[in-house]
N, C-alpha and C positions, 0 to 999 in steps of 0.2 A: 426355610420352607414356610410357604403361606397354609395358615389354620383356614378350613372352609366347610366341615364338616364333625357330626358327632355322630357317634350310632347308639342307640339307644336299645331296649327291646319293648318289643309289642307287650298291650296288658296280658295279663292273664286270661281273661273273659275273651279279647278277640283272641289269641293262641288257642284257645281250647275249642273254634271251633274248626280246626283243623288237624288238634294234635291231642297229645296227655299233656297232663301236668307234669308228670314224668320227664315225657321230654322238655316242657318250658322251664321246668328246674335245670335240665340239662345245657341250656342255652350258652352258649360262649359269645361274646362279642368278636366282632371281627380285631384283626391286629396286623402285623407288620410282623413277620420274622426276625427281622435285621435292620437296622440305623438304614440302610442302604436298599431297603427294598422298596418298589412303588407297589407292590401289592399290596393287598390287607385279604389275608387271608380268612375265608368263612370256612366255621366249623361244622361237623353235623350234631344234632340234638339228641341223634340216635344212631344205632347202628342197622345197616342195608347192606344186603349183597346184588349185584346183578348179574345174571347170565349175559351170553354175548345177545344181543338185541333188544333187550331188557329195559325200559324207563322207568325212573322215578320222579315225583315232587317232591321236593324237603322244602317242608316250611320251617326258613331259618329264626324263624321269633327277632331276629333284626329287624330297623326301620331305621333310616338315617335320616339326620337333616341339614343338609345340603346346602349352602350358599347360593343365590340366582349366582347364573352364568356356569355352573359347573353340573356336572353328570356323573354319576357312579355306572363305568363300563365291567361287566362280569362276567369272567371267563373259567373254565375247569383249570384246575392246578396244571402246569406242563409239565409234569411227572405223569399225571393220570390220561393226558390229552397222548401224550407221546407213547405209554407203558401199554394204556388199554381203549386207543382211539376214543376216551369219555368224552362228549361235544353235548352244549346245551342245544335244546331243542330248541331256541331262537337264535341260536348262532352265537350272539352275545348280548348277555344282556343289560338295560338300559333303565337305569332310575332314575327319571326328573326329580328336580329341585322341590317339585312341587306335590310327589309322592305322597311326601311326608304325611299330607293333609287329606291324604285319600279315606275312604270311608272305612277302610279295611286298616288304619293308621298309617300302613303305608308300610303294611308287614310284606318284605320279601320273601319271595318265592324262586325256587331253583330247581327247573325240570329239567333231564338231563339223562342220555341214552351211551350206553353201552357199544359204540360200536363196532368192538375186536374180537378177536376171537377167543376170548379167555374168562372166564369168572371176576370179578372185582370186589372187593368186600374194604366197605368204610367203616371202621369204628368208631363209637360215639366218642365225641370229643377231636376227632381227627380231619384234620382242613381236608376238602374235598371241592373247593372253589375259591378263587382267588378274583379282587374287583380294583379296580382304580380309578382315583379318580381323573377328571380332563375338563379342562376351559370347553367354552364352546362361544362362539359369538351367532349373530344374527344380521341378517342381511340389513341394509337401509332404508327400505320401502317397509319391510316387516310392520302389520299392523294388526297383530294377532293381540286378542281381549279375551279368549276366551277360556274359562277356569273350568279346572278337572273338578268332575262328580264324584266318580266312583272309584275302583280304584284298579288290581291289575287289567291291562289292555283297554282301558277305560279312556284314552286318550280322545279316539275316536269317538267318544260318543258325546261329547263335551257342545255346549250351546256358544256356536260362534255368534257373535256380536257384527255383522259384517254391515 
């Protein structure tokens, strides 16, 4: 297997302005269940429950860093996807290589809604999303220059060089 990434956790000072200290002591790095798994499963910092329609954010206190050319894709665990219809609120989600460097370090975030009909309860320290990673290439005309500001959703607002 080709090495292309580390995951790291956000400082203290940006986690606290979203969380406790509580939870950033709580932080688990992401990991792999199994020799044979492409997941890496993310933990929670803390414990949530959601009723059925129910959203949350969990700020994971992660931040990876990424090799150009690859993408970290994030999805709910397929236990929780399949048991209690849980679906991220952006379908799946999507951390550039270039995150890392974002204003906010390039602390992940995971919002994500309840969609079954049943109660769900995460305990802290318990995977509740799972990410992987994936090549990507670029077209041949491709002559994009221009570098991320800020940081989640922040792609968009980036000063193209055109």
């Amino acid at each position: 297997m080709k090495r292309i990434a580390k995951f790291e956790k956000v400082s203290l000072s940006e986690y606290l302005k979203t969380s406790t200290e509580e939870n950033y002591n709580a932080v688990i790095l992401p990991k792999r269940a199994t020799a044979g798994s492409a997941g890496y499963d993310f933990f929670s910092p803390f414990s949530f429950s959601l009723s059925a329609g129910e959203s949350i954010t969990v700020p994971t206190g992660v931040r990876v860093k990424i090799d150009e050319g690859w993408v970290l894709k994030i999805y709910p665990r397929s236990s929780l996807g399949f048991k209690y219809r849980l679906t991220l609120n952006n379908t799946v989600g999507i951390i550039d290589s270039d995150y890392y460097y974002a204003e906010n370090e390039g602390h992940i975030f995971i919002k994500m809604t309840n969609c079954g009909d049943k109660p769900l309860t995460i305990e802290c320290g318990k995977a509740f999303a799972q990410a992987i990673f994936v090549e990507y290439g670029i077209t041949y005309d491709d002559d994009c220059v221009a570098e991320r500001k800020g940081g989640l959703g922040s792609t968009d607002k980036t000063k193209n060089n055109f």
